[in-house]
C-alpha positions as MATLAB code, in Angstrom:
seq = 'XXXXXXXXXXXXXXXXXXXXXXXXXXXXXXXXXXXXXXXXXXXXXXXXXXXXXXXXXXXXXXXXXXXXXXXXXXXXXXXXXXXXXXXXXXXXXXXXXX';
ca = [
       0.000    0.000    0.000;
       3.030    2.187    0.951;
       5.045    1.867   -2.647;
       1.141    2.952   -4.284;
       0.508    6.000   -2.109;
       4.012    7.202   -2.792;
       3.461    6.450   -6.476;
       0.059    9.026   -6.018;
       2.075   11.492   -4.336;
       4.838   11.788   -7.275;
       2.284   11.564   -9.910;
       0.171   14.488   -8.315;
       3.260   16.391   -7.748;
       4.445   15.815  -10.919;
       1.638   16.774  -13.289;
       0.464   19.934  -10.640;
       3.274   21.548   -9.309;
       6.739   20.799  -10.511;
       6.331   22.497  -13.728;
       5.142   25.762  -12.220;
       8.549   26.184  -10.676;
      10.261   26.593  -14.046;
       7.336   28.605  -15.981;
       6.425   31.144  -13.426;
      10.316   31.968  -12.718;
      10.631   32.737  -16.643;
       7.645   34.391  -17.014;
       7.447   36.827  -13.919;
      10.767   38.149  -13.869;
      12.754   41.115  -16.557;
      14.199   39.713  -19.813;
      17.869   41.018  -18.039;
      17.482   38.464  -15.055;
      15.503   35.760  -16.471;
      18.674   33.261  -17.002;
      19.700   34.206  -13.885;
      16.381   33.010  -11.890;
      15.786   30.040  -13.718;
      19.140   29.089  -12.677;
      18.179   29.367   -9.427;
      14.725   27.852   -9.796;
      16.026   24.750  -11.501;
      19.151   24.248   -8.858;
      16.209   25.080   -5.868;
      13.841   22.152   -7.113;
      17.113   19.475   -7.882;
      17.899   19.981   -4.429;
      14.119   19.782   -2.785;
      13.796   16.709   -5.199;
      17.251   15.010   -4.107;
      16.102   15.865   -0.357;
      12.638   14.483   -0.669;
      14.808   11.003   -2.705;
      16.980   11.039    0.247;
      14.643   11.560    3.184;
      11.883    9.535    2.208;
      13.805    5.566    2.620;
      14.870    6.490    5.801;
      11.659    7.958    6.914;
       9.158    4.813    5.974;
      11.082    2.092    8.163;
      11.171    4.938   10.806;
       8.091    6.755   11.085;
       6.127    4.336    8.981;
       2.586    6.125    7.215;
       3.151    9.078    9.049;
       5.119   10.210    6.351;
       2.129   10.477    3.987;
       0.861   12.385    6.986;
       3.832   14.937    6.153;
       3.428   14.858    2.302;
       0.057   15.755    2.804;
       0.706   18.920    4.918;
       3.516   19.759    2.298;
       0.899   19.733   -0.576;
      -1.491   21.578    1.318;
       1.162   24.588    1.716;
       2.274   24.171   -1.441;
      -1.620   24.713   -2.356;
      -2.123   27.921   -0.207;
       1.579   29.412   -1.010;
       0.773   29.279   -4.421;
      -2.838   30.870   -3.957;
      -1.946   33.549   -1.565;
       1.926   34.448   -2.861;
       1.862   33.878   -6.558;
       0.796   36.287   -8.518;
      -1.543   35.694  -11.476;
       0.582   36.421  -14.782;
      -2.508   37.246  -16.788;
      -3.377   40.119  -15.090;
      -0.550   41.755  -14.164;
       1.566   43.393  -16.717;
       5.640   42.576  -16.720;
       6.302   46.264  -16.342;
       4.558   46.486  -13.162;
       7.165   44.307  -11.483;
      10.079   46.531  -11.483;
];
């Protein structure tokens, strides 16, 4: 049951989130900088993906299905961080962000 829950989790994560990392750096930032933060965008999710490879072996044998307990409260702030702190690119022009 454990190996299909964590199969959800990566395919949910996969199709609704880990994309907008890479998008909304390139499209809310100045043509000058935009290298520059998906640089930094790309290196920040390799890292927070090599983390989540690296923690989650170690934390099944330990804590057991509480970790889908913490993957759940992970996607639920990714949900509201992404409501209440990203802003929506259709509406707000590129020149307002300087």
């Amino acid at each position: 049951m454990a190996v299909v829950f964590l199969y959800c989790f990566q395919f949910i994560f996969t199709v609704s989130y880990c994309g907008l990392t890479f998008l909304y750096a390139a499209e809310m930032v100045l043509l000058q900088i935009r290298a520059a933060v998906n640089a930094v965008s790309t290196a920040t999710m390799w890292a927070f993906s090599f983390l989540i490879a690296s923690v989650t072996p170690l934390g099944f044998p330990t804590i057991g299905s509480r970790c889908y307990i913490i993957f759940n409260v992970i996607n639920a702030t990714i949900i509201l961080s992404v409501y209440f702190f990203f802003l929506e690119s259709k509406v707000t022009e590129q020149s307002s962000l300087r």
